[in-house]
C-alpha positions as CSV (number, residue, x, y, z in Angstrom):
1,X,-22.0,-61.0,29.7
2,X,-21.1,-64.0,31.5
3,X,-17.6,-66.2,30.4
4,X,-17.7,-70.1,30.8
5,X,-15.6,-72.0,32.2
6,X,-14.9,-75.2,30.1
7,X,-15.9,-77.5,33.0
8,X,-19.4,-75.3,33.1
9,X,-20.0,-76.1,29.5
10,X,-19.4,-79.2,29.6
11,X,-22.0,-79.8,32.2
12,X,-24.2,-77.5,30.5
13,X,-24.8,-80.6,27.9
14,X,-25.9,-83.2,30.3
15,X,-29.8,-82.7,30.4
16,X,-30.6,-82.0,33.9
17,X,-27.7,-80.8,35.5
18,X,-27.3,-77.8,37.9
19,X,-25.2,-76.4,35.2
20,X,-27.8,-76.8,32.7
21,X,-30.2,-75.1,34.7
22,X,-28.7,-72.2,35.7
23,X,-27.7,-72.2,31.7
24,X,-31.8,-71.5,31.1
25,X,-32.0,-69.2,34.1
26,X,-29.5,-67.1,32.8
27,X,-31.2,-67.3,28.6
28,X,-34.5,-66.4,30.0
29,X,-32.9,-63.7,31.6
30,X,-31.1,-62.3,28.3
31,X,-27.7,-63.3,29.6
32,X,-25.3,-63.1,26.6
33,X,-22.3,-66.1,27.0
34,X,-18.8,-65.8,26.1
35,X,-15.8,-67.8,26.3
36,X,-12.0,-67.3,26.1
37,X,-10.6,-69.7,22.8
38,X,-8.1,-70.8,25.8
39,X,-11.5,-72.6,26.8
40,X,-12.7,-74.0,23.8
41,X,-9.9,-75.5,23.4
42,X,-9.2,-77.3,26.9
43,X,-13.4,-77.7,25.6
44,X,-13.0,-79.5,22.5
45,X,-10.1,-81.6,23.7
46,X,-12.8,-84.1,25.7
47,X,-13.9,-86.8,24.8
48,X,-17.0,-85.3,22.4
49,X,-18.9,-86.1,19.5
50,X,-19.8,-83.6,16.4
51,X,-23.2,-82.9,17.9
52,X,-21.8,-82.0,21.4
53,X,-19.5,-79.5,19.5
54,X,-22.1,-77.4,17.4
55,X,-24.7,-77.9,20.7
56,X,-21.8,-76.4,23.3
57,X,-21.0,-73.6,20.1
58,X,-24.9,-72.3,19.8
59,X,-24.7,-71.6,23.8
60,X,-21.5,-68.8,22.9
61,X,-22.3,-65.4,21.8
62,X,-18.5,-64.3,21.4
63,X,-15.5,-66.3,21.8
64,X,-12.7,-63.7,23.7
65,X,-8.9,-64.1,22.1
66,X,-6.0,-64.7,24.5
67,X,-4.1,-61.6,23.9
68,X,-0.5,-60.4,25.2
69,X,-2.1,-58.9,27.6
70,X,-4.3,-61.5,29.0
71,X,-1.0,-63.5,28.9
72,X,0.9,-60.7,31.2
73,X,-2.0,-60.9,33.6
74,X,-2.8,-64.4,33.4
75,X,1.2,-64.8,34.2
76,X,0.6,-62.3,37.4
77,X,-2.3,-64.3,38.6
78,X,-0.3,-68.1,38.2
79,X,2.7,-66.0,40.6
80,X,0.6,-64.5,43.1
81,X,-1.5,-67.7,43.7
82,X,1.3,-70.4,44.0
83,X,2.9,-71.2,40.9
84,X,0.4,-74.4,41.4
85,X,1.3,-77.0,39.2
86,X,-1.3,-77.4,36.4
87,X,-3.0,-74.4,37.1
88,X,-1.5,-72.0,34.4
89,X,-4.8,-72.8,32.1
90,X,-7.1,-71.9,35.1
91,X,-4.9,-68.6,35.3
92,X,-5.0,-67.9,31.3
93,X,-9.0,-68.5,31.2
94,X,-9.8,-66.0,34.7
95,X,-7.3,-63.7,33.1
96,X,-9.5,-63.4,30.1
97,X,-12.9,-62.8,32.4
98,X,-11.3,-60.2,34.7
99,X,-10.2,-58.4,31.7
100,X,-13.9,-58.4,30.7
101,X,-15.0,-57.5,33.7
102,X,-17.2,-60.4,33.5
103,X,-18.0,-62.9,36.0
104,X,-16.9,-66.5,35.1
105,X,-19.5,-69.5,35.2
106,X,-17.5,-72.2,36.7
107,X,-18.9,-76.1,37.5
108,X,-14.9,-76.4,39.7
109,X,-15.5,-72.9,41.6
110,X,-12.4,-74.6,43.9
111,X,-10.2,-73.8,40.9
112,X,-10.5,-69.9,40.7
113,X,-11.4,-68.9,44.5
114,X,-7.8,-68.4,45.1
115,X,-8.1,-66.1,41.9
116,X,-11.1,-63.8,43.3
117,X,-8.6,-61.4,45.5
118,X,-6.6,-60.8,42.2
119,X,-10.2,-59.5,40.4
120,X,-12.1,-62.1,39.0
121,X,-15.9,-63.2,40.3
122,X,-18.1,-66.0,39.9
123,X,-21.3,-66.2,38.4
């Protein structure tokens, strides 16, 4: 099980891209894709149409809930990695993957390497 990130999704659609790519890599392998409904949201708050919606939905096996206590670690990862302004989301989404134990698939790895000595890995 792999999580994906919103910015990884979103460059999952554009025909082509690296993103998309690694995308089939990972299907022919028998990867299975989830993704925290903190990230579909920051997802479906771009500038889409209908069609990019259902496309981006058939890729995720299993959308992950943002529980209280993804919250409580989500919280401990935004403290211990600088209370940097606007990164909260970042922190709420890893939270969800290292809870999983699954690695997240990130097109902004820049992001979340601050958030890989706190437990969470990149695909």
């Amino acid at each position: 099980m792999i999580h994906l990130d919103t910015s990884f999704l979103i460059r999952v659609l554009e025909t082509g891209s690296p993103e998309n790519q690694k995308l089939r890599t990972w299907v022919r392998e028998g990867e299975e894709f989830s993704m925290s409904t903190i990230a579909w949201t920051e997802f479906q708050c771009g500038p889409l149409d209908r069609s990019d919606i259902e496309s981006a939905a058939a890729i995720i096996d299993d959308y992950r809930q943002f529980t209280s206590e993804h919250a409580a670690l989500a919280a401990r990862l935004f403290n211990q990695s600088g209370r940097i302004r606007g990164s909260l989301t970042d922190c709420m989404i890893a939270a969800t993957a290292i809870a999983d134990g699954a690695p997240l698939a990130t097109a902004d790895a820049g992001d979340f390497r601050r958030l890989q000595d706190s437990g969470l890995s990149l695909a």
